[in-house]
C-alpha positions in Angstrom: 91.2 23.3 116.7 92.1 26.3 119.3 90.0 27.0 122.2 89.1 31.0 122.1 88.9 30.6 125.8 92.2 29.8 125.6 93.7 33.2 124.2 94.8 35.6 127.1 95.0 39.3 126.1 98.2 40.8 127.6 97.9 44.7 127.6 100.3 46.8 125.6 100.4 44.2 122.9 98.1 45.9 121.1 99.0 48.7 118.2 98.1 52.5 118.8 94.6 51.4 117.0 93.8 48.6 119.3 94.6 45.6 117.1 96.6 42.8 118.4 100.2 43.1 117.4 101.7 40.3 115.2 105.9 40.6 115.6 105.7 38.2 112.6 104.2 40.7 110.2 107.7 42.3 110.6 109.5 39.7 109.1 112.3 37.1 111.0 114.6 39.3 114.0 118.4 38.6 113.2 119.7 36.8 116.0 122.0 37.9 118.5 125.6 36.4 118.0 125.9 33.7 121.4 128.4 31.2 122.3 127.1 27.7 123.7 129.3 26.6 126.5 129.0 23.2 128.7 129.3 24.2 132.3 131.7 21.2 133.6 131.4 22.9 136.9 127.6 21.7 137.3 127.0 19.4 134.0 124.9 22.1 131.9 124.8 24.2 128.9 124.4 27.7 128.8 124.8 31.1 126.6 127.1 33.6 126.6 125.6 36.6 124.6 128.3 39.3 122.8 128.6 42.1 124.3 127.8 45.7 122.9 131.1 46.6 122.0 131.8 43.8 120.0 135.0 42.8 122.2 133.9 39.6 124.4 131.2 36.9 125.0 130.2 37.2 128.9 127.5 35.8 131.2 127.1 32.8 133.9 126.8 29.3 134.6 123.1 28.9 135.2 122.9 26.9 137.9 126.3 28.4 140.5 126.9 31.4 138.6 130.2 31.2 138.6 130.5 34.5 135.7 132.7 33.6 132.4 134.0 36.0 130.3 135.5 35.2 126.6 137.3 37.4 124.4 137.1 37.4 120.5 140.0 36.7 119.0 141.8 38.2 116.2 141.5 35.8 113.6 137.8 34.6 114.9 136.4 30.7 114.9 133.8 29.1 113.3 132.9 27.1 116.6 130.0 28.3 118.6 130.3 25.5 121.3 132.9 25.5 124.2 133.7 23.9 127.7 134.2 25.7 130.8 135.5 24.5 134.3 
């Protein structure tokens, strides 16, 4: 059973009419298309998000930061995990 002491209020979550807001009442977010890619350079996983214009995955490693673009090819893959050195 939940604590009510253990509920934290975080202003500007709250609707125009002071009740708590509930994301959930607006039904599942669609996900943001992301490719998983293993880091070899430091032994971890990380996401690249798309970008806006639809052309390229881009981001970086999460522990050196080396940055890692990928283009989106013209035929497209079903694979949504990759290796990087």
């Amino acid at each position: 059973m939940r604590d009510p002491r253990d509920i934290v209020d975080i202003e500007g979550l709250r609707t125009p009419d002071g009740q708590p807001h509930d994301r959930r009442a607006h039904g599942p977010q669609p996900s943001k298309p992301f490719l998983m890619i293993w880091f070899r350079c430091c032994s971890t996983y990380g996401r690249l998000p798309k970008s806006a214009d639809g052309l390229s995955y881009s981001g970086r490693c999460p522990k050196c930061l080396a940055k890692l673009e990928v283009p989106v090819g013209e035929g497209g893959t079903n694979r949504r995990m990759f290796e990087a050195e």
